[in-house]
N, C-alpha and C positions, 0 to 999 in steps of 0.2 A: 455342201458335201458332207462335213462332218457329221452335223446336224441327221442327215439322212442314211447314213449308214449304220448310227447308232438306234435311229427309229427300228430301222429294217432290224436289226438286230434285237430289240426289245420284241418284237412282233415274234420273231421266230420264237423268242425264249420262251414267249405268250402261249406257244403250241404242245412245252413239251410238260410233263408232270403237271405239276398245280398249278404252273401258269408265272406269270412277271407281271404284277400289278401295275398302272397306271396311276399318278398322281398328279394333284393338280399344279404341283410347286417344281414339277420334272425330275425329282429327286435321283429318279430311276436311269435318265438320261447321261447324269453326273455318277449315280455308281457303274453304269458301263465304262463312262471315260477312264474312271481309276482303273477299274477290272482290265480293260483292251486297250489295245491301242486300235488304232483306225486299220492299219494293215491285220490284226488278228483280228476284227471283227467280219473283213470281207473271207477271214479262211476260213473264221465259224460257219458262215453261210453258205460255203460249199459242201459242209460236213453233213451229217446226217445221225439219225441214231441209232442205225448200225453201225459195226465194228468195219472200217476200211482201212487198204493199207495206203499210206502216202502217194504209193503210185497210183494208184485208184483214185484217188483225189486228185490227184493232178494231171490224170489224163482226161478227166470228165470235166473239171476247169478249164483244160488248157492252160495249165502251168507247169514251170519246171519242176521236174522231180527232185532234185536234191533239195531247191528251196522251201519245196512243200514239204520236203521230209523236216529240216532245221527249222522250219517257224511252227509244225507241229507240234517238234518236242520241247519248242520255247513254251508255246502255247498250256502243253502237258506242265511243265517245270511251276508255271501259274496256275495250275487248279481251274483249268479251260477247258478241257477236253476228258473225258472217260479214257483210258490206254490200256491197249494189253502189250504187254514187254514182251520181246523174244523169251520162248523158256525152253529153246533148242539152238545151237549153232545153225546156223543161214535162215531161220524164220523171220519175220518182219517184222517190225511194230504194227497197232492196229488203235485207231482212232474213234472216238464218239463222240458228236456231239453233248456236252454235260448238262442236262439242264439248271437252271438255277437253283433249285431245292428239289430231291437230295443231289446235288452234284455244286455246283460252283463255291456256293455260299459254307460249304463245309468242306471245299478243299482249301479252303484258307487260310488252314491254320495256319501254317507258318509264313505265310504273308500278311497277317494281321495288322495293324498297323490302326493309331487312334484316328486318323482321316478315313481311313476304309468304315473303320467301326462306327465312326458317325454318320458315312451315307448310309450305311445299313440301317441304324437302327434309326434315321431318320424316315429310310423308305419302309421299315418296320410298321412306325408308327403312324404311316400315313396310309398303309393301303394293304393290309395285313391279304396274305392269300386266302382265297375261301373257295377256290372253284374245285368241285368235284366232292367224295368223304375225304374227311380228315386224312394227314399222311400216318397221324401214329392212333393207336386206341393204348389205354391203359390195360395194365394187368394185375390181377391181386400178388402179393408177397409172397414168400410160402409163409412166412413168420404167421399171417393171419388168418393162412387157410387151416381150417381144421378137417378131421375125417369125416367130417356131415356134409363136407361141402364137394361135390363131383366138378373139378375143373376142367373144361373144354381142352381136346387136345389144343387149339388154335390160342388159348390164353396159359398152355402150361410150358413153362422154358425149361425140363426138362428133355418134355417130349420132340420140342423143335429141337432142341440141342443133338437130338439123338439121327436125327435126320442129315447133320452138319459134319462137313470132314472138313473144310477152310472157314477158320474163325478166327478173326482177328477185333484186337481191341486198340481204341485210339482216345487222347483228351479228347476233351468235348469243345466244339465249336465255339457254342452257345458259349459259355464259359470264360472262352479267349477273348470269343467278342468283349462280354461284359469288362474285360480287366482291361482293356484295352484303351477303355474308355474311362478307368480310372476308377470303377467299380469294384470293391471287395469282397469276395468272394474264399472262404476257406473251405467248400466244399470240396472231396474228392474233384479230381481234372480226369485221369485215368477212366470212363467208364463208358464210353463208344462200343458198339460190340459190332461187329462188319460181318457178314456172312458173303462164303462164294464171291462172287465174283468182285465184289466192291470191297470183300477184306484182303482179297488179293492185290488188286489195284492200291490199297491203302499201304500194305506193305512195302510194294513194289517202289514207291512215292515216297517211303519215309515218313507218314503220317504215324503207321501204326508197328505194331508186330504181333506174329502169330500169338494164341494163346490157345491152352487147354479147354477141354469142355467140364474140370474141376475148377479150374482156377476161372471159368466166367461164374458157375456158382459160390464160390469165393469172395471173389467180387462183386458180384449180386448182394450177398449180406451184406458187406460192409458199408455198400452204397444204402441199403434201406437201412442198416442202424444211423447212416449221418441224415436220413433222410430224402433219399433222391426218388422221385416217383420212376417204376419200370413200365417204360412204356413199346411195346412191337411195334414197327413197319405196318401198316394196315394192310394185309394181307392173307390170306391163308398158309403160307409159306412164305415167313418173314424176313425179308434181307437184313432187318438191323433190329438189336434190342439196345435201348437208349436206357439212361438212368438220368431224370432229369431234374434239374435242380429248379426248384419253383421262382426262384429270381433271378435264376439268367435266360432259363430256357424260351425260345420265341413263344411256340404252341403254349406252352403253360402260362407265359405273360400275356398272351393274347386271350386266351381264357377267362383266365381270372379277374378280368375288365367286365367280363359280360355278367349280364344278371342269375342268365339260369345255365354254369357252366358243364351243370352234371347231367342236363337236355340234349349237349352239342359233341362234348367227344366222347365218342365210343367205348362203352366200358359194360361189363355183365356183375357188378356187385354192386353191393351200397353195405354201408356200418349200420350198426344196429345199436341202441344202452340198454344195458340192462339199469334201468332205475333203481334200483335196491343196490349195485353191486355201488355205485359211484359214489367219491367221498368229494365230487370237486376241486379236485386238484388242477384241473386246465389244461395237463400235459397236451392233450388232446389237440385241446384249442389253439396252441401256440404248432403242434406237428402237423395241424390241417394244411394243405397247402392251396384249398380252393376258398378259406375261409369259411368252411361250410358248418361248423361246429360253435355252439355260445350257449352259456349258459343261460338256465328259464329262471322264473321266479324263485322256486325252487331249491336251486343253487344243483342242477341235474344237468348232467349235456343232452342237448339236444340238437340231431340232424336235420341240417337241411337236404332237403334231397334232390331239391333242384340246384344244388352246390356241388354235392360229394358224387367225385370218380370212380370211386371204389379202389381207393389205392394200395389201403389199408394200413396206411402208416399210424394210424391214429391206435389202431387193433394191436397191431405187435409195441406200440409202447404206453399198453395203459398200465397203470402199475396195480391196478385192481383187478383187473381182465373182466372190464366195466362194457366193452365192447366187442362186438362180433362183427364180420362180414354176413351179409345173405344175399342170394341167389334177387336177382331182379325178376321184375314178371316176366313171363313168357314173353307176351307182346312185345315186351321190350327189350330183350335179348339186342345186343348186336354183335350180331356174327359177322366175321372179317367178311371182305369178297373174296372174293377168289384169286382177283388179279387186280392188286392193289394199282393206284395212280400217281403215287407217290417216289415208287422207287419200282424200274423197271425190274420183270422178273430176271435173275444172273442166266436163266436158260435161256431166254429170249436174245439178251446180249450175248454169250455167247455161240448161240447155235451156229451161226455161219463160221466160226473158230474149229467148232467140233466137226462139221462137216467137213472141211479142208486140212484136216489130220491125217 
């Protein structure tokens, strides 16, 4: 029974966003166990990824309503379920099922713990997710965008900013995880950025708290002076802007394994040298965070470009301004989709909320 419950469970997880990978050591079987128990695994399965309220759940189960209501918001209190909190006297609470990435695996923070953080990054390393596009594409800095360079609205964090009236910021997962596990890390923690509906639920959770649409470009500096790559949501209209540190974060460590990492996640720039400007200093070399930069015979940098994201970390700390961004070919533009797979859109989840207002 146990056995089967938590299969059943790994299969639903398998349906939602990127998907719950499969390993051949069950890795995946044992980070359910720590994640549920067997009784909140059979409540996941009555859930759905719509927004329901407990009585809904529990009349479509055939279960009691109060009990369905307390093992939800036990369920919620673990980073198990999507929730929207009452934000009126006599309204309800309201349930989703979470999927594992963006949703489970990043409500964790404060239940971190080095036994969680080793199934994870055992099931990490054994079956990384790959199904569908990538959940994040990188984006240039402003530090390294110059005036020759026309940045897409979809890559400028401005522009989404400007679009945004609930933004909140939270530490970073990735991050926890790593320390968790006994990993050092003195990067920034603070640089999560939630948009709509997931930075309200992050709030709401004690994850996060609100912030200004000054103080995420604030924060955005500070993160690319220590070096954090920014990366959106894959989306046209991005739920989350990340800042992510090349040795904790999943996607960037999954990355940077592969041979040609600048072919696989979504990015519209690439660095350029000017040969003449470079004295060989390396800063470059050592701020890559795809490895994609080494010096030639020469003693000149040179890009690989089946390496480099276009993150432009390299660009805002040359101390020669030895380097440039440019525009990628046409052909190879990637332009977000429209309706990312990674992180459901906040309208979507809320719509049945808006509707019953």
């Amino acid at each position: 029974m146990t056995s089967d419950i938590y299969g059943r469970l790994r299969e639903r997880l398998d349906q939602y966003s990127v998907g719950f990978s499969t390993t051949e050591s069950g890795v995946e079987l044992r980070l359910l166990q720590k994640l549920f128990t067997e009784e909140e695994a059979e409540m996941y399965l009555h859930l759905s990824e719509d927004l329901q309220t407990a009585e809904d759940v529990a009349k479509r189960a055939k279960l009691d309503p109060e009990k369905t209501l307390r093992l939800l918001r036990q369920m919620t209190e673990k980073g198990l379920t999507f929730p929207r909190f009452p934000k009126r006297e006599g309204e309800p609470f309201y349930f989703a099922a979470a999927p594992y990435v963006h949703g489970i695996l990043e409500n964790q923070l404060k239940r971190m713990d080095g036994e969680l953080a080793e199934l994870l990054e055992e099931h990490f390393r054994a079956g990384p997710i790959t199904r569908g596009p990538l959940g994040l594409r990188t984006i240039p800095i402003d530090a390294a965008v110059d005036e020759s360079l026309t940045v897409a609205p979809y890559d400028d964090v401005k522009e989404v900013l400007r679009r945004k009236d609930r933004i909140a910021i939270a530490d970073c997962v990735c991050n926890t995880w790593q320390r968790a596990r006994g990993e050092r890390c003195d990067q920034p923690r603070e640089v999560c950025i939630l948009f709509d509906f997931y930075g309200e639920y992050y709030v709401d959770l004690g994850f996060g708290r609100w912030i200004s649409q000054d103080e995420v470009l604030s924060r955005m500096d500070e993160a690319q002076q220590a070096g954090l790559v920014a990366q959106f949501s894959n989306s046209e209209d991005p739920e989350a802007l990340c800042n992510c540190c090349p040795n904790c974060c999943g996607t960037l460590r999954g990355l940077k394994r592969l041979p040609f990492p600048g072919l696989v996640l979504p990015h519209n720039y690439h660095s350029q040298v000017d040969a003449e400007a470079c004295n060989a200093c390396e800063v470059c070399v050592d701020r890559c965070p795809m490895d994609a930069i080494s010096m030639d015979a020469e003693a000149i940098a040179g890009i690989d470009l089946q390496r480099c994201i276009g993150c432009g970390l390299c660009v805002s700390s040359c101390p020669e301004q030895a380097l440039h961004l440019e525009q990628r070919q046409e052909d190879s533009i990637a332009a977000p989709p429209r309706r990312g797979n990674f992180m459901r859109p906040s309208s979507e989840i809320e719509a049945g909320i808006v509707e019953s207002d």
